[in-house]
PASEBA-1860 file (N, C-alpha, C; in nm, 3 decimals):
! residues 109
1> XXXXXXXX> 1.222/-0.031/0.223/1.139/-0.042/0.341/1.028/0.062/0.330 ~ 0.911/-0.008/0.365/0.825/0.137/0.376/0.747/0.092/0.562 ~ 0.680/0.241/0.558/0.662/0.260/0.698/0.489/0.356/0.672 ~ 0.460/0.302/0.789/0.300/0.389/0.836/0.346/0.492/0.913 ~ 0.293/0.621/0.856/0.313/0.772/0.937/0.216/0.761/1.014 ~ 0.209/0.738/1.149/0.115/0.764/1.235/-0.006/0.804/1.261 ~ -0.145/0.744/1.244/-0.236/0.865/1.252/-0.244/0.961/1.126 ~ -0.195/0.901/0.997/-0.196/1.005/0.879/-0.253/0.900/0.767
9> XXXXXXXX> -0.291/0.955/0.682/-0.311/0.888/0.544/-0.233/0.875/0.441 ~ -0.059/0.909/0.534/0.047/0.893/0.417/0.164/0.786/0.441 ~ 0.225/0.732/0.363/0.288/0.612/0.392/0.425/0.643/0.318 ~ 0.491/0.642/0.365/0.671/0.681/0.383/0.748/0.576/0.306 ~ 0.819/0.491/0.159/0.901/0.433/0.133/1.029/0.532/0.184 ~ 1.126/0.408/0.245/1.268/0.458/0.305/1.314/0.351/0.198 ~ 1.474/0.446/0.155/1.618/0.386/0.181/1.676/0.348/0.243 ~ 1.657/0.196/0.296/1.699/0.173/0.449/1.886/0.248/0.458
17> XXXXXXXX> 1.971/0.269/0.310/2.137/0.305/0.346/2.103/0.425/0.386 ~ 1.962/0.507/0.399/1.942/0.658/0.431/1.844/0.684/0.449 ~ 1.776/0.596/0.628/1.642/0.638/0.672/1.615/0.758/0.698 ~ 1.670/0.811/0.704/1.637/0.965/0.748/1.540/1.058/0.610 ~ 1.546/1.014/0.520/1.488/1.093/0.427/1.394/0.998/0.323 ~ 1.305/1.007/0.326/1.147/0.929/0.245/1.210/0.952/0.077 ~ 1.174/0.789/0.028/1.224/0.812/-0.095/1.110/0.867/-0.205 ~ 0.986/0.843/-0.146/0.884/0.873/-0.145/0.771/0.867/-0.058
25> XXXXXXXX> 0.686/0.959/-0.077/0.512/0.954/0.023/0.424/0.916/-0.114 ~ 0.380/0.827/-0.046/0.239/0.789/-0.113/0.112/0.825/-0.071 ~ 0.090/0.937/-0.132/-0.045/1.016/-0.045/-0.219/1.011/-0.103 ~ -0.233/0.863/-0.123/-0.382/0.896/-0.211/-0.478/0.830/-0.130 ~ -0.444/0.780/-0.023/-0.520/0.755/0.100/-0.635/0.902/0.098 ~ -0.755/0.872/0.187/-0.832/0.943/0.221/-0.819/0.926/0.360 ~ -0.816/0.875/0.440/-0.831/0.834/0.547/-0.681/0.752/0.639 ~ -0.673/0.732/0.732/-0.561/0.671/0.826/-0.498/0.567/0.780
33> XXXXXXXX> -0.388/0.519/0.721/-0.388/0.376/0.661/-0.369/0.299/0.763 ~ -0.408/0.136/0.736/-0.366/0.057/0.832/-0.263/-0.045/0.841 ~ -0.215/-0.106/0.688/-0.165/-0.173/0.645/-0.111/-0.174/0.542 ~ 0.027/-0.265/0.511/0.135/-0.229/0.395/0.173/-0.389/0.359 ~ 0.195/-0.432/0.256/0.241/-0.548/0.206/0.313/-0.528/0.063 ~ 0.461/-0.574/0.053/0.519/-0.580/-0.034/0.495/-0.696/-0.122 ~ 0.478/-0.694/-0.264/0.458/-0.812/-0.319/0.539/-0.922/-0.323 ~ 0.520/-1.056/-0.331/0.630/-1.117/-0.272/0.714/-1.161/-0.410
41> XXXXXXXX> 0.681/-1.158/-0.539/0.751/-1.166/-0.649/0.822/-1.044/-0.694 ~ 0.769/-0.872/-0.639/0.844/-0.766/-0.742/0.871/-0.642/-0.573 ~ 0.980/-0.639/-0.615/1.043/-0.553/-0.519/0.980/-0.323/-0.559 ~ 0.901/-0.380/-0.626/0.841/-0.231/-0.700/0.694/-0.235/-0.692 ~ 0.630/-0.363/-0.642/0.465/-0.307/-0.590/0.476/-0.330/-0.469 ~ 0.379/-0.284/-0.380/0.328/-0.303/-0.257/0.165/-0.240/-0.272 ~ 0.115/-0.246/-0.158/-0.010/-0.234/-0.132/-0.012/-0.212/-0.040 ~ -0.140/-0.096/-0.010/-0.175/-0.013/0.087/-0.300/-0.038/0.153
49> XXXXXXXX> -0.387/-0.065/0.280/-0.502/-0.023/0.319/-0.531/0.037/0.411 ~ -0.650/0.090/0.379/-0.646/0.188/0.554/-0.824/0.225/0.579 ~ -0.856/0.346/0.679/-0.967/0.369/0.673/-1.059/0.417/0.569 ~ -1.016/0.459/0.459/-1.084/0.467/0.380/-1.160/0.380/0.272 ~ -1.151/0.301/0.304/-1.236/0.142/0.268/-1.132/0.120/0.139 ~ -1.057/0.124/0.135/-0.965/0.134/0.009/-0.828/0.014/0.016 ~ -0.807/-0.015/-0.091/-0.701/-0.104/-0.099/-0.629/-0.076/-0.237 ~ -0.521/-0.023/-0.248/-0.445/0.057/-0.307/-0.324/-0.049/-0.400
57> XXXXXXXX> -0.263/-0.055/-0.496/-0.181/-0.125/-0.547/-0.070/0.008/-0.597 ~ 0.073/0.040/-0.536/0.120/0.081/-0.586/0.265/0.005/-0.700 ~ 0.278/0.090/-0.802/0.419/0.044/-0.860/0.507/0.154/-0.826 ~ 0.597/0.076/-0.795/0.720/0.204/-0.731/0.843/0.185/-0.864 ~ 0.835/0.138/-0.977/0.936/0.171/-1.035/0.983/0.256/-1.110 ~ 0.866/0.361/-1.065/0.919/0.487/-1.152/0.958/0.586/-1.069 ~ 0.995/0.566/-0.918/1.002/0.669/-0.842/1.133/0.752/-0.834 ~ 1.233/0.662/-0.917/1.375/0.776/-0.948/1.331/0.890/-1.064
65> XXXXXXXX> 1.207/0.884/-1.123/1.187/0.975/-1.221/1.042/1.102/-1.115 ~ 1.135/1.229/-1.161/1.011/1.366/-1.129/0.858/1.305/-1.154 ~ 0.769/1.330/-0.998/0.600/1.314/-1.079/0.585/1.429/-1.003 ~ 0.527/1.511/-1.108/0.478/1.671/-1.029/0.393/1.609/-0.964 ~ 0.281/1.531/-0.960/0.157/1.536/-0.842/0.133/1.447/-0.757 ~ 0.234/1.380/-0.777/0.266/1.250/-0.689/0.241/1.156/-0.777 ~ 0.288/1.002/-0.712/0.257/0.887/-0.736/0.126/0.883/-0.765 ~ 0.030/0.769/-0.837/-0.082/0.739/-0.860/-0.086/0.591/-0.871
73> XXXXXXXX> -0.217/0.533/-0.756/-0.183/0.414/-0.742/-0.195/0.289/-0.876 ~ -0.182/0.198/-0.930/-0.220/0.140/-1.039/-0.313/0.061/-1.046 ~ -0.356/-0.019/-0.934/-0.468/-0.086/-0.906/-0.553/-0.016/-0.810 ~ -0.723/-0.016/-0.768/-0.760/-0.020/-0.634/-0.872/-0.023/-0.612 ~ -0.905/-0.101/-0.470/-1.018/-0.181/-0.461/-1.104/-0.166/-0.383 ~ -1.233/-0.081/-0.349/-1.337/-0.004/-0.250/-1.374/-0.183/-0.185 ~ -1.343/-0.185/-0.025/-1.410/-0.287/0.026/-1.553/-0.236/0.116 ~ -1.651/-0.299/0.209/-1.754/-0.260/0.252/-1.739/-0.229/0.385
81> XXXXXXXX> -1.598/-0.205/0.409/-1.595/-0.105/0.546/-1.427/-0.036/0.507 ~ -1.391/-0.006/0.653/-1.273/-0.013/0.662/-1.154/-0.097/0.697 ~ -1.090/-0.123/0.613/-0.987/-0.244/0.613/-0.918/-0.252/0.719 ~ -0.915/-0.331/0.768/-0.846/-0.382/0.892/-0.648/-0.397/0.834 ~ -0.644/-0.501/0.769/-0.533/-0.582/0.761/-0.522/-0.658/0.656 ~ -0.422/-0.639/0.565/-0.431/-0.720/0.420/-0.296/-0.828/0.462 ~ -0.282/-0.938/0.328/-0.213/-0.991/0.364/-0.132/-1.050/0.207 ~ -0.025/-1.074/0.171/0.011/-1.093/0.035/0.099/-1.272/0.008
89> XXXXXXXX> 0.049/-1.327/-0.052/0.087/-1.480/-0.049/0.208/-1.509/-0.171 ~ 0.299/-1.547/-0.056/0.422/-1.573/-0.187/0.400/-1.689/-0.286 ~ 0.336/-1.791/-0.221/0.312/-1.897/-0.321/0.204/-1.877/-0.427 ~ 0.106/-1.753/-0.373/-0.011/-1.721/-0.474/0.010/-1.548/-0.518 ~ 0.118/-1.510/-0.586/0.130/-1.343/-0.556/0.093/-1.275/-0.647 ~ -0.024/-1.303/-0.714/-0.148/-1.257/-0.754/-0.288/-1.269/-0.697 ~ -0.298/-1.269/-0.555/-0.330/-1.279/-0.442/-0.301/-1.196/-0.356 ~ -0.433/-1.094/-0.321/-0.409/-1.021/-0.174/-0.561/-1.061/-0.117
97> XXXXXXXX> -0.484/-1.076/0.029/-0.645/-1.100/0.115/-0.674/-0.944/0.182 ~ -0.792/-0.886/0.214/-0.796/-0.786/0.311/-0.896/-0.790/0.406 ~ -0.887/-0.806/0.504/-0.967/-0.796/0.634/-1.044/-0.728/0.679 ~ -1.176/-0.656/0.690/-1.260/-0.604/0.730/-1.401/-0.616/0.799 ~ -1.433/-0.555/0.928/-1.538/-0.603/1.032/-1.507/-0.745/1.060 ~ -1.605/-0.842/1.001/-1.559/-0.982/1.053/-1.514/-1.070/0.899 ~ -1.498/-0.961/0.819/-1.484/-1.081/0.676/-1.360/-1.095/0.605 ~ -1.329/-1.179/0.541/-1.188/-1.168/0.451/-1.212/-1.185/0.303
105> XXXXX> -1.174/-1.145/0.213/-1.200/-1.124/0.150/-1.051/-1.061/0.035 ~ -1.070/-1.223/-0.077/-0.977/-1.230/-0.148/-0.957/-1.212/-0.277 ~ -0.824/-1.077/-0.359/-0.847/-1.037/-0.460/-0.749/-1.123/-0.513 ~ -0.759/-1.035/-0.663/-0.708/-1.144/-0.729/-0.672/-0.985/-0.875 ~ -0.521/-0.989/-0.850/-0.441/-0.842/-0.856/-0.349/-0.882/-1.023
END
C-alpha cells in the first residue's frame, strides 16, 4: 500500500501486516504530490504526480536492499503545469494518463 503524506512532497509505501512503519519514502518530489497509481501488471512500479509538474515512475523492487540516498525514480515526465491526477489502465499498462489545467494527456511508459 502506499499513501500521500499530507501537504509534503513525500509519499509513504506501507506494509499493510505493519502500517505503522513506512517501508519506504519516496522523496524526489519537489513540490506537494497529488497522485499515486500502482501499475496494474507489476506489484513493484507505481507512479507518482504532484505539484511539481512532474510525473515520476518508481521501481520498488529493490527496496529490501540498503540505498544510502534514497530511491531514484526510473522513468519521469515534466508536464506544462501541475498535475492534477494520473490514471493507470489495466488493459493498456504501458499507459499512464495525467491530468493537468484542462488537458489529459497520455504517456506511453
Amino acid at each position: 500500500m502506499a499513501t500521500i503524506i499530507m501537504d509534503s512532497a513525500k509519499l509513504a509505501v506501507l506494509d499493510i501486516r505493519f502500517p505503522t512503519l513506512p517501508v519506504v519514502e519516496l522523496q524526489r518530489h519537489q513540490a506537494i504530490v497529488n497522485a499515486i497509481a500502482w501499475a496494474p501488471h507489476s506489484s513493484c512500479h507505481i507512479c507518482t504526480a504532484g505539484d511539481d509538474l512532474q510525473a515520476l515512475i518508481w521501481d520498488l523492487s529493490s527496496m529490501g536492499q540498503p540505498v544510502e540516498e534514497g530511491l531514484d525514480p526510473v522513468l519521469a515526465c515534466i508536464a506544462g503545469a501541475e498535475i492534477e491526477q494520473l490514471q493507470r489502465s489495466s488493459s493498456q499498462p504501458d499507459l499512464v494518463a495525467i491530468a493537468f489545467v484542462s488537458k489529459l494527456q497520455i504517456l506511453r511508459v
